[in-house]
C-alpha positions, 0 to 999 in steps of 0.5 A: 246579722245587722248594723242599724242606724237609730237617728233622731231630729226635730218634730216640727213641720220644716223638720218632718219635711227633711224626714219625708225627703230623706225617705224618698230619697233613700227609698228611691236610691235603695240605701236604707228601710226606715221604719219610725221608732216610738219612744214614749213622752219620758219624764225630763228632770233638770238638764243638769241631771239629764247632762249627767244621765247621759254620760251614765247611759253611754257606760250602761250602754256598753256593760248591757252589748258586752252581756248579751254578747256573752250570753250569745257566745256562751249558747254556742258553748252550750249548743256544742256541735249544734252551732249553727242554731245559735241563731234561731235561740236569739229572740226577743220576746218571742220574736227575731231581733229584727223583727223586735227592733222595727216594731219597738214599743216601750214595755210599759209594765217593766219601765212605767214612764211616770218614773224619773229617768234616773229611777228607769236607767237604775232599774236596766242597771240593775237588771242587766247586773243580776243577769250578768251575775246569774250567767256567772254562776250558772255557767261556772257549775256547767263548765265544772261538770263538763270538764271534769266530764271531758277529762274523763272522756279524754282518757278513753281515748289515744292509743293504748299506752296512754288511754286509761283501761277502765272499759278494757280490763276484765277481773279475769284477766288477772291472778288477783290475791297472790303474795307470789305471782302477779299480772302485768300489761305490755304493749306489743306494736303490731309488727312484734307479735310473732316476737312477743309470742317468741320471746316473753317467757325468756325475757326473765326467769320465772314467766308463767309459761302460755299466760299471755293474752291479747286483751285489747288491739288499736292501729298500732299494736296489741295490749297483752297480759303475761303473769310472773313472780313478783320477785322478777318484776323490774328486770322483766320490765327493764328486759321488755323495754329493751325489746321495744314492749312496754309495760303499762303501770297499772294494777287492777282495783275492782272498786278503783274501776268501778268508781271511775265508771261511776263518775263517768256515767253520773257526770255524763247524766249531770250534764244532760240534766243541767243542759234543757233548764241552762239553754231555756234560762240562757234564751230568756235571759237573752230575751230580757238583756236585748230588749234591756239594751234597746231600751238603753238605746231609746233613753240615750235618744230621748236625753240625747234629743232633749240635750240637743234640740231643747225643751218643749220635747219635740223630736222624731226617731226613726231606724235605718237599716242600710243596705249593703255597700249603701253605708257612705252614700246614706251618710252623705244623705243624711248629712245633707238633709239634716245639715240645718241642724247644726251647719257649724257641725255639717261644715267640719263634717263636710270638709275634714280640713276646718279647724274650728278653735274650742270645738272637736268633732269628728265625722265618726261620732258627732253628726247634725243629727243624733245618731247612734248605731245598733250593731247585731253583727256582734251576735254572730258566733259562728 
């Protein structure tokens, strides 16, 4: 993705002359592409109310970035093995980011300029708070099912003395019912079946002779089922453990096992349900949020404008896209040609060193120009 530059300056002749230079000159050194960026005539109020407006759209300004950040960051979750399509899920309005930003236009239908700015920041408020909210809530109930999913699914996996037996075990593995005998699980390494086979009837008395089974096999060794009196049941497992086979404490419960593969299987099923309705909700919301956020972005250059360069409204935007490794020469440039706007500024930024007494700037931030950046880099998940 990419950093853009959104910049402003007087609307007038000697202005739209700075303009043409700058864009010869980037053209000519290919530093940036600049295209124009429209901003409709917005209903001013009082400078009072647009000094106070402007400090509201700065925090709004950054509470919309963090929201379509998450939801950027959250469809990777969603897209799981599928991460390198995040991307091509990030439109806006049907179109890529890029594409929406050069050609900006201001939804008329959503924010009708003939309403006061304070009344069309209140309603991008309110809507990137109503999306924030949803993402919340919806990504709590999928993160839910997905846990609990991969919880369950953790357990299939491992090796066999800490896997669970869910797909493993049969009903006919075991005596089932009896007050006397009952039928335990050992784990035998691989190295130790010829032992096992040995052994297990004299590992304690009452072994039901030839009742072992290999039931289920991984890399390192074999589960095998041996069927004894209930009575012999510790001092088998503590005569086991001593050979170096372990006994799984398990017992077979058919309605158990068969709820286990149940959940399984329905949150497995919750999930596919949840996920074709979550990822559509999660672009058109994207869509919403980002087009929300540029129009953040082209009411902090309008109020900001006005502020800076007075009324009757007059001033021109324009989007820089600089080129790679081009970001301090386009700086210099910009600075040059707009330095008449404010030469107290473009002499503090020009020479670091000046010390002017009630007056901070920094190069970073204040320019003789209004600037300010669009950062897509931020969308980048991978």
């Amino acid at each position: 993705m990419s950093e853009f530059w959104l910049i402003s300056a007087p609307g007038d002749k000697a202005n739209l002359l700075a303009w043409d230079r700058m864009n010869t000159v980037t053209s000519k050194a290919n530093l940036s592409t600049n295209s124009k960026f429209v901003i409709p005539d917005l209903k001013v109020g009082t400078l009072d109310a647009l000094v106070g407006l402007s400090d509201e759209l700065g925090k709004l300004d950054l509470f919309a970035e963090s929201v379509i950040k998450k939801i950027a960051q959250y469809i990777g979750e969603v897209l799981e093995d599928s991460k390198d399509k995040v991307q091509e899920n990030l439109l806006a309005t049907g179109v890529d980011l890029i594409s929406y930003l050069t050609r900006f236009e201001w939804d008329m239908a959503k924010y009708p300029i003939k309403q006061p700015l304070k009344s069309i920041s209140e309603a991008l408020a309110k809507q990137i708070t109503q999306i924030e909210t949803d993402l919340k809530s919806r990504a709590a109930v999928y993160n839910n099912i997905k846990g609990n999913l991969q919880n369950l699914e953790r357990k299939n996996v491992g090796n066999l003395l800490t896997r669970t037996l869910t797909d493993i075990v049969n009903k006919e593995d075991f005596v089932l019912n009896s007050e006397y005998l009952i039928t335990l699980l050992v784990v035998v390494p691989k190295s130790s079946y010829v032992q096992w086979q040995k052994t297990y009837e004299s590992l304690s008395d009452m072994v039901v002779p030839r009742s072992t089974k290999m039931i289920a096999e991984d890399a390192e060794g074999g589960l095998f089922t041996v069927t004894l009196f209930r009575k012999v049941m510790d001092d088998f497992k503590a005569k086991a453990r001593e050979n170096k086979f372990m006994v799984r404490e398990f017992f077979f419960d058919e309605k158990e096992l068969k709820c286990e593969k149940e959940e399984l299987r329905k949150l497995a099923s919750d999930k596919k349900q949840q996920y074709g309705p979550l990822l559509r909700w999660l672009k058109v919301n994207f869509s919403e949020a980002f087009v929300a956020w540029i129009h953040i972005k082209a009411l902090r250059v309008f109020s900001e404008s006005v502020l800076r360069y007075g009324l009757p409204v007059n001033f021109q935007a324009m989007l820089l896209q600089p080129n790679k490794k081009s970001a301090k020469k386009l700086r210099e440039v910009l600075n040059a040609v707009f330095k008449h706007l404010d030469e107290v500024a473009a002499a503090s930024i020009m020479d670091a060193s000046v010390d002017i007494p009630g007056l901070q700037l920094s190069s970073q931030d204040y320019y003789p120009y209004v600037y300010f950046k669009i950062d897509l880099s931020i969308l980048d998940c991978s």
